[in-house]
C-alpha positions as CSV (number, residue, x, y, z in Angstrom):
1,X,79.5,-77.9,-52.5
2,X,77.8,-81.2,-50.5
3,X,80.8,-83.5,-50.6
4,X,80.4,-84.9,-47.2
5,X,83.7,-85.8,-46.1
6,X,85.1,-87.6,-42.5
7,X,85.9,-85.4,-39.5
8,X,89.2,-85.6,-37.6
9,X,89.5,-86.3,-34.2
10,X,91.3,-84.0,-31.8
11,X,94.8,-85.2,-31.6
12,X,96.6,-85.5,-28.1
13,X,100.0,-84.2,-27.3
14,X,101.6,-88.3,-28.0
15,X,100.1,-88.7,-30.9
16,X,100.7,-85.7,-32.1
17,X,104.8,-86.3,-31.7
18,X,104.3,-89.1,-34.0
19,X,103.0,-87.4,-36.9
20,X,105.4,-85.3,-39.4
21,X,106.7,-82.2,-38.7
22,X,105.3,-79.3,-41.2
23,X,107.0,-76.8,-42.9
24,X,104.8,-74.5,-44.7
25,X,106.0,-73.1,-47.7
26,X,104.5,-69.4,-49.1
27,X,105.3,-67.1,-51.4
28,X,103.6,-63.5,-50.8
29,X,103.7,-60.5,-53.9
30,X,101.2,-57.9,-53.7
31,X,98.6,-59.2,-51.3
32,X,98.8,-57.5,-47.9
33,X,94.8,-58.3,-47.5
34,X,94.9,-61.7,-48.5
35,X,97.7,-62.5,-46.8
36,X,96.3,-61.3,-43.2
37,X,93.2,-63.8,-43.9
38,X,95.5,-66.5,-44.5
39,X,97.8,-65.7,-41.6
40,X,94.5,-66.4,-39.7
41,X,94.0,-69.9,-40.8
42,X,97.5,-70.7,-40.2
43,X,97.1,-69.0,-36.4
44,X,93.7,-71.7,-35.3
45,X,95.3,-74.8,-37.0
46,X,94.6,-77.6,-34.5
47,X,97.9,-79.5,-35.1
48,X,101.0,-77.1,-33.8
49,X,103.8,-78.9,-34.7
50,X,105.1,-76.9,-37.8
51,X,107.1,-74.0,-38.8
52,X,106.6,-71.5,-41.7
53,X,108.5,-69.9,-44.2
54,X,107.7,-66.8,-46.2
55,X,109.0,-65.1,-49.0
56,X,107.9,-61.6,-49.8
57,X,108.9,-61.0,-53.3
58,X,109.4,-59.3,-56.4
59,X,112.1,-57.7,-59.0
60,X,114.3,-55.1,-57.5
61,X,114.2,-53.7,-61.0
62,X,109.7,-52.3,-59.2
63,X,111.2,-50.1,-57.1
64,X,112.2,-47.6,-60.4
65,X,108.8,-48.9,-62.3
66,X,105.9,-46.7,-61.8
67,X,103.7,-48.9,-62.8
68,X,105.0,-51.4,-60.5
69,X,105.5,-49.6,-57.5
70,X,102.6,-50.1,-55.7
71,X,103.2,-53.7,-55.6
72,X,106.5,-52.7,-53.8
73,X,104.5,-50.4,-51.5
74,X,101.9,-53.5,-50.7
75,X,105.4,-56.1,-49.8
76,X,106.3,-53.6,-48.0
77,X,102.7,-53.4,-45.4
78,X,103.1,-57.4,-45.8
79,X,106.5,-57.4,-44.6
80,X,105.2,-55.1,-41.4
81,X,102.5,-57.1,-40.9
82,X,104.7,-60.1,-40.5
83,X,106.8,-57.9,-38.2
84,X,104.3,-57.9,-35.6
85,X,102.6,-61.6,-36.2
86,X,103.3,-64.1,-32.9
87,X,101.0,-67.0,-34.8
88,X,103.5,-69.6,-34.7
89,X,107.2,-70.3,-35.6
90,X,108.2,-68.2,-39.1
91,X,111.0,-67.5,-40.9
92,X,110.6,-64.4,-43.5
93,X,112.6,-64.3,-46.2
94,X,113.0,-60.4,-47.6
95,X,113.3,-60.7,-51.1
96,X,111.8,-57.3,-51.8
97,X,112.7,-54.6,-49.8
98,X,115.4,-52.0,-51.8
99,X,118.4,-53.7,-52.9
100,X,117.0,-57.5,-52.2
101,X,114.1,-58.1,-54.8
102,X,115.1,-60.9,-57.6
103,X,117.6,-59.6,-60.1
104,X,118.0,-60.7,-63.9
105,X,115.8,-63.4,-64.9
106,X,115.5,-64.7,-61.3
107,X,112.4,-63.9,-60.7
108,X,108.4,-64.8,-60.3
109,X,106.6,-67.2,-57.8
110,X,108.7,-70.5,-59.2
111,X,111.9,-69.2,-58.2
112,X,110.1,-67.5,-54.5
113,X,108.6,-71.2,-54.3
114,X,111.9,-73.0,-55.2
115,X,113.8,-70.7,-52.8
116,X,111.5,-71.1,-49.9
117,X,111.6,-75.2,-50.3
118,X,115.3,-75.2,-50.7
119,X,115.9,-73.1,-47.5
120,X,113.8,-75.8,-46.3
121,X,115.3,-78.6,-47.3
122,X,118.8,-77.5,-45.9
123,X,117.2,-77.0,-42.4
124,X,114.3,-80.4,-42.9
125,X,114.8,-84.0,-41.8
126,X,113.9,-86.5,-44.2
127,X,110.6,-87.0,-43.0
128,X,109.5,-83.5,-42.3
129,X,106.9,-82.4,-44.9
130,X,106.9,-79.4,-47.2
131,X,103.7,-78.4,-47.3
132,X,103.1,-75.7,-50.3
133,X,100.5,-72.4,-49.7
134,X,99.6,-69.5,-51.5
135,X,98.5,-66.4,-49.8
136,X,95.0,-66.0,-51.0
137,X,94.1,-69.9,-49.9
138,X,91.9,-70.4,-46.9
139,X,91.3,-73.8,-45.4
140,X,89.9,-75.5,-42.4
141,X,91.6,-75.5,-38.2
142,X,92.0,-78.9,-39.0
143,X,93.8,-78.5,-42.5
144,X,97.5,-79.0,-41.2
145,X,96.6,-82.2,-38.8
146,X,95.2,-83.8,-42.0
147,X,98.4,-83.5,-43.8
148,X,100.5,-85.0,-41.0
149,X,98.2,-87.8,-40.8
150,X,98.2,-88.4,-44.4
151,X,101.9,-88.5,-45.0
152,X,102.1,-90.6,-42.0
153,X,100.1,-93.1,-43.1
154,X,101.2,-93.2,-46.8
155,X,105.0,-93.0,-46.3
156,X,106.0,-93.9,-49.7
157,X,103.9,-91.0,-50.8
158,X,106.2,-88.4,-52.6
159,X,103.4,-86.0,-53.0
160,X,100.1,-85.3,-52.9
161,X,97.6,-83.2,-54.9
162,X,95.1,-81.7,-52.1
163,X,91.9,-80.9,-53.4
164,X,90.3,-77.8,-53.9
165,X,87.2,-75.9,-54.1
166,X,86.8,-72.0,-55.2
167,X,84.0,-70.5,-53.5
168,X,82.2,-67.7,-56.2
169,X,81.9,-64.0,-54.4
170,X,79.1,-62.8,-56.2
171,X,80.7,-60.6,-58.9
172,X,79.1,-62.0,-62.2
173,X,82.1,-61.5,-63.5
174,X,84.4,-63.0,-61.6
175,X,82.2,-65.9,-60.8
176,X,81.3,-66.8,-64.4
177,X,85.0,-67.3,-65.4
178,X,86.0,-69.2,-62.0
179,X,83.1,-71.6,-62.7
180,X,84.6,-71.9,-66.7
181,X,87.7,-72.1,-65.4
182,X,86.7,-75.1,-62.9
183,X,84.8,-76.6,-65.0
184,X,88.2,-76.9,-67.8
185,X,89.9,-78.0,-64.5
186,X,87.6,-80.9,-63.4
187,X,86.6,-82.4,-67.1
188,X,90.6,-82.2,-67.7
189,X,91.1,-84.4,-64.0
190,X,88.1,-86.4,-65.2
191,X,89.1,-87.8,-68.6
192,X,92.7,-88.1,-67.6
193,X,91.0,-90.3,-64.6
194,X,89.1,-92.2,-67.4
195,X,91.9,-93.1,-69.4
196,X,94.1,-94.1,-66.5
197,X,96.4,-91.7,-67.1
198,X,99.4,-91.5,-64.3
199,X,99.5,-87.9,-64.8
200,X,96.1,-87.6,-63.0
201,X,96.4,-85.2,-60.5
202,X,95.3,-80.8,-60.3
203,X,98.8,-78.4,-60.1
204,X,98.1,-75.5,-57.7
205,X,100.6,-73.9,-56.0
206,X,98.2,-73.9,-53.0
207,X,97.3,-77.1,-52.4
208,X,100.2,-79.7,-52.8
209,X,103.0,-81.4,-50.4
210,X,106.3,-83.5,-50.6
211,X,108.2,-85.4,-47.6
212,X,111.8,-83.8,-47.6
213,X,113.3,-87.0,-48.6
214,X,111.3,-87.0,-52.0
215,X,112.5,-83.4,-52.8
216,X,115.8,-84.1,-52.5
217,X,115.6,-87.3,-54.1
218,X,114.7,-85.5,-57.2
219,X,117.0,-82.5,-57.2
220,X,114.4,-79.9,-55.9
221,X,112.0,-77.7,-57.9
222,X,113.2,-76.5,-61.0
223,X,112.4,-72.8,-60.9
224,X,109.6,-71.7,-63.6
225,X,108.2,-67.9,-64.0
226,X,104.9,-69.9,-63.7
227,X,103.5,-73.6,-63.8
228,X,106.1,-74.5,-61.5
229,X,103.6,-76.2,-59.5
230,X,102.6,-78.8,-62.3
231,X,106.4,-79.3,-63.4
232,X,107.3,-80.1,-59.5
233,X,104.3,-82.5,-59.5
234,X,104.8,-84.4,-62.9
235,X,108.6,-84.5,-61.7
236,X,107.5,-86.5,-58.2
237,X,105.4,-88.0,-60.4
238,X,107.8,-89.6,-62.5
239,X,109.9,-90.8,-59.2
240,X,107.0,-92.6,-57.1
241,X,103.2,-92.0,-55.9
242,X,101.5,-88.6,-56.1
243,X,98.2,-88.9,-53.7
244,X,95.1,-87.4,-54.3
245,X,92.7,-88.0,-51.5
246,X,92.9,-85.6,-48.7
247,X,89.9,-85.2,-45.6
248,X,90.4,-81.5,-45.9
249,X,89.9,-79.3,-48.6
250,X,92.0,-75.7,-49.7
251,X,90.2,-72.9,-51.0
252,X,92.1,-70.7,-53.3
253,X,90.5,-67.3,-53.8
254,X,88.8,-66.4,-57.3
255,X,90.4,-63.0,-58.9
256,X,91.5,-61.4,-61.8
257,X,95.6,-61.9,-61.2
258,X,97.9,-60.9,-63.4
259,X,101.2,-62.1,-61.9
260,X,101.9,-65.1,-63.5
261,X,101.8,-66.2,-67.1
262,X,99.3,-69.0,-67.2
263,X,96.9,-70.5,-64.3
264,X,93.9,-69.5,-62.3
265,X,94.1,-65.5,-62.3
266,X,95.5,-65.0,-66.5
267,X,92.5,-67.4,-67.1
268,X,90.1,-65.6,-65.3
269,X,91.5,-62.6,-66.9
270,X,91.3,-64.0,-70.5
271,X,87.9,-65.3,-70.2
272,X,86.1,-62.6,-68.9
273,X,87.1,-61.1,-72.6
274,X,85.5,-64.2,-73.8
275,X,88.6,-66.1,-74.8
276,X,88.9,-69.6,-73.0
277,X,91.6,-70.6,-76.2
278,X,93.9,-71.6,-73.9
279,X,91.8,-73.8,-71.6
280,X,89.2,-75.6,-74.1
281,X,87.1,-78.3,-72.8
282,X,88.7,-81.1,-74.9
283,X,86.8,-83.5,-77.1
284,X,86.2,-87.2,-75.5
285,X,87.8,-88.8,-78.4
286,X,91.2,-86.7,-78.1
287,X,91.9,-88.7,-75.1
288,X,90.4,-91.8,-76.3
289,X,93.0,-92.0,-78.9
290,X,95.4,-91.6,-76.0
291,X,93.7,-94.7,-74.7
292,X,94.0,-96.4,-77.8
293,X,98.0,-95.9,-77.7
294,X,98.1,-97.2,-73.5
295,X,96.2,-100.3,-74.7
296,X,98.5,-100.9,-77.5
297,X,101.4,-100.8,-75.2
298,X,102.5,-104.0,-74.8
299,X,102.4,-104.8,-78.5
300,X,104.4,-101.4,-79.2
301,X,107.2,-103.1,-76.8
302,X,107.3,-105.4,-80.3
303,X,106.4,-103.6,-83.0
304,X,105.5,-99.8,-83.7
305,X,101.9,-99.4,-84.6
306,X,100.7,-95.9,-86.4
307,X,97.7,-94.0,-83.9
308,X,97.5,-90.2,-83.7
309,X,99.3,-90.1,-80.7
310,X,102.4,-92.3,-81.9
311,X,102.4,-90.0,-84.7
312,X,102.3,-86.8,-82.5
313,X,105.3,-88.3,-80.8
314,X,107.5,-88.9,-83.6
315,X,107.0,-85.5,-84.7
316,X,107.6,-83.7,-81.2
317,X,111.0,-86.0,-80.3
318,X,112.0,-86.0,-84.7
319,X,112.0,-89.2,-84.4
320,X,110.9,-91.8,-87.2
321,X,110.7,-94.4,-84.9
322,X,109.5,-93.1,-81.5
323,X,109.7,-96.6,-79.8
324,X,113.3,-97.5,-80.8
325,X,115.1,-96.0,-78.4
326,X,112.4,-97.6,-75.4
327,X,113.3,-100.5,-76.8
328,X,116.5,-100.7,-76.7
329,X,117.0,-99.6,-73.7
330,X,114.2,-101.6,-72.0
331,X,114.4,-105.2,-72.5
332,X,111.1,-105.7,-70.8
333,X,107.3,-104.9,-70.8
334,X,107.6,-103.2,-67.9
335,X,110.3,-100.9,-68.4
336,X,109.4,-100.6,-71.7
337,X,105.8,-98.9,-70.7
338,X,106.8,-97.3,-67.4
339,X,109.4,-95.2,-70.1
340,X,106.9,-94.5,-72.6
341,X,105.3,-92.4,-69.7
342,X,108.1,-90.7,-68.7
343,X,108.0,-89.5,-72.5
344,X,104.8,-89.1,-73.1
345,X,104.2,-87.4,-70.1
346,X,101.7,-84.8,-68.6
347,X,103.5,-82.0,-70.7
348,X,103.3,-84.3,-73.7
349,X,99.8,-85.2,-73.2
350,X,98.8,-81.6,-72.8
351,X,100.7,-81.2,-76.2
352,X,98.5,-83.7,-78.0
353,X,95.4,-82.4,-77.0
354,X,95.8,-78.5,-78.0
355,X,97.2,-79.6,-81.6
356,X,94.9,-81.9,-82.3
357,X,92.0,-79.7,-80.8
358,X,93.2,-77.2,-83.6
359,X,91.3,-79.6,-85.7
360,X,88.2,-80.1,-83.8
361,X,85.6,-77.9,-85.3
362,X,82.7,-78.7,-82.1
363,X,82.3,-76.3,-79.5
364,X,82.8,-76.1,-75.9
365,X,79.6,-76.2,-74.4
366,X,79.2,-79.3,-76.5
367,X,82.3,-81.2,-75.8
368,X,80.9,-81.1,-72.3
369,X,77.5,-82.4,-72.9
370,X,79.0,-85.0,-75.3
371,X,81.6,-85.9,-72.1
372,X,78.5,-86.2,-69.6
373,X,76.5,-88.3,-71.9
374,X,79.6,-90.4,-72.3
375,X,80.1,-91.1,-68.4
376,X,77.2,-90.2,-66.7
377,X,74.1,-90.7,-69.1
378,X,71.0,-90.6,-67.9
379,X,71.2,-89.3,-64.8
380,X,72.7,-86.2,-66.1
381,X,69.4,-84.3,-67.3
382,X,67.6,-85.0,-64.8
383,X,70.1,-83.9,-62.0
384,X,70.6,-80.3,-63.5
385,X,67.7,-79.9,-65.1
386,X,70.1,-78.1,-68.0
387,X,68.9,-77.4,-71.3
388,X,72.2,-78.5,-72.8
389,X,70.7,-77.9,-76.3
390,X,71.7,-73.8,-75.7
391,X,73.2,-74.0,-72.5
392,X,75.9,-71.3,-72.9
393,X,79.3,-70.9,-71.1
394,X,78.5,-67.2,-71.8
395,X,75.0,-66.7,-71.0
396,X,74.0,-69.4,-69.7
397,X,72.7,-68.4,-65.5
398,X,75.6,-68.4,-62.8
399,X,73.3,-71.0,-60.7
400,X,73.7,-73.4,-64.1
401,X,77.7,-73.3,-64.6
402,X,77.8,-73.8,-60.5
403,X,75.4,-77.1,-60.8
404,X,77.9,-78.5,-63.0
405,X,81.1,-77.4,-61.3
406,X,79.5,-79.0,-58.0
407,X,78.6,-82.1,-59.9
408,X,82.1,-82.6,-61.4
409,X,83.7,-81.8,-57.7
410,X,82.2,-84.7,-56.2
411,X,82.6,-86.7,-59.2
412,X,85.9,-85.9,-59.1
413,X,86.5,-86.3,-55.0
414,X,84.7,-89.8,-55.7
415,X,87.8,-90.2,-57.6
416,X,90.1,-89.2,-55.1
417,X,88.3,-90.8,-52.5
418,X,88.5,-94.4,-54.4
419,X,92.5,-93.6,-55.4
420,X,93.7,-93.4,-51.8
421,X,92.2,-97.1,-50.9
422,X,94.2,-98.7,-53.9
């Protein structure tokens, strides 16, 4: 990584009193080791004036599950090590010892995230700042005093989208499908970026914040077994500004993780069988027929035009007339487009591109030379000094798949950097 990025000043005792007060939300299930690492970033943070909540979780249905148990045995050495942590202010909430783990369909890190961020927000003022974690993230001494100061000085801001960086360890394995994985992530940001999509922002659990007042404003998190973090974040979305731009980046750790249904661990997991079905790198011209449809908004306002897109929409909603309703309850331009992206949204759009990927015969490796042709040409060659011709996600060296992960990081916080000025 060689993203330079701006240092932050120590901050005096005054000034300090004038930035937000923090509460740091974090789910903990089965990661006793991790969880002492992260402890110890929290412990040096620069800025003091927060207070964190933990919930150690997991069904209380483990304790009778053989195959589960040792997960219950590894809450319980997390919950002990808690016992005897003096870091800073901290709430645990016990949602795993015998007789208190979820019950029913209650369950998984949406629901522990959603119940740490509502215990919050009945304790919060309106301007104090839920600031979500995850217990395998590291990230700098000067990580929390960057939040503070960027909610202070965007205070219409309902969200923000940190960014992020996983560092590889050195296992081929595990480094080959975190770099893949990356790579799906950063193209995704990128075209979405492109096309001016509002939905362009990165969902991880580990690396995102709300002020109080926004969470309420929207009725809280709406509890998901997984991908709760890019629900919450396409639901502030929807209600005001999601930032992007932060001085300080978080750095999730890269393993196999089986405890949610989709995200970085299942993906890892799937694609170090080889099967990356689920996270494709998307054609160029997928998204620039979703283009084609924003341009054609504010004669859609008048009269329905047919694109892929409009057509994709009239299917999804069974509707033969997907702009009807917009219209007739939007008697202006404005309203008229600001509602076609609440309905085409970032689920919506995400929708799109997998069906009509299912018709895209090209590969992979060459949707992503095709895309860095598109936007970065010439320079693109030389700078990797990539045979693209039989560059393989598969093959292909480690030091090859992390040149182009670096490159579309900085691309990507050139982005961010430029977002937070507009």
């Amino acid at each position: 990584m060689n993203y330079s990025k701006s240092l932050i000043s120590p901050v005096s005792q005054g000034d300090s009193n004038k930035l937000p007060f923090l509460y740091l939300a974090l789910p903990v299930m089965d990661e006793p080791d991790f969880l002492f690492r992260t402890l110890n970033c929290i412990s040096v943070q620069t800025y003091r004036r927060f207070k964190l909540i933990i919930c150690v979780n997991q069904p209380d249905s483990w304790w009778s599950d053989p195959v589960k148990s040792l997960v219950c045995l590894h809450n319980m050495e997390s919950l002990e090590m808690l016992e005897g942590w003096e870091g800073s202010e901290m709430v645990v909430l016990d949602h795993s010892s015998k007789g208190m783990g979820w019950t029913g369909k209650r369950h998984g890190v949406g629901f522990a995230r959603k119940t740490i961020m509502d215990y919050i927000s009945n304790e919060a003022d309106n301007g104090d700042i839920i600031l979500s974690l995850d217990a395998d993230a590291c990230f700098s001494p000067d990580y929390l005093l960057s939040i503070a100061k960027n909610f202070a000085q965007h205070r219409k801001m309902v969200a923000l989208s940190a960014p992020y960086y996983h560092n590889t360890i050195g296992d081929e394995a595990a480094d080959r499908a975190i770099l893949r994985y990356e790579i799906y992530m950063r193209h995704y940001f990128l075209n979405m970026a492109f096309i001016g999509s509002p939905y362009t922002f990165s969902a991880l659990g580990s690396a995102m914040a709300s002020p109080v007042w926004a969470y309420r404003a929207i009725g809280g998190m709406t509890p998901k077994h997984s991908g709760e973090d890019f629900y919450f974040l396409q639901k502030l979305r929807k209600f005001g500004h999601v930032g992007l731009w932060n001085s300080e980046i978080v750095y999730p750790e890269a393993r196999f993780s089986d405890r949610v249904f989709f995200g970085t661990g299942p993906a890892m997991i799937k694609g170090a069988t080889g099967d990356w079905s689920s996270y494709p790198i998307y054609p160029t011209m997928l998204f620039d027929q979703i283009l084609e449809t924003y341009k054609l908004l504010p004669a859609l306002f008048e009269e329905t035009k047919e694109t892929l897109v409009v057509n994709f929409i009239a299917q999804v909603f069974k509707e033969k007339d997907p702009f009807l309703p917009l219209r007739q309850n939007h008697h202006d331009t404005g309203h008229f487009i600001r509602a076609f992206h609440e309905k085409f949204d970032g689920l919506r759009i995400l929708q799109f591109l997998k069906t009509a990927n299912e018709q895209c015969k090209s590969t992979d490796e060459y949707n992503l030379s095709e895309f860095l042709e598109r936007h970065y040409n010439n320079g693109v060659g030389n700078f990797f000094g990539i045979d693209f011709e039989h560059f393989s996600f598969h093959k292909s060296p480690i030091a090859e798949l992390a040149a182009i992960r670096d490159f579309l990081f900085n691309r990507e916080m050139d982005f961010r950097a430029s977002s937070a000025t507009l």
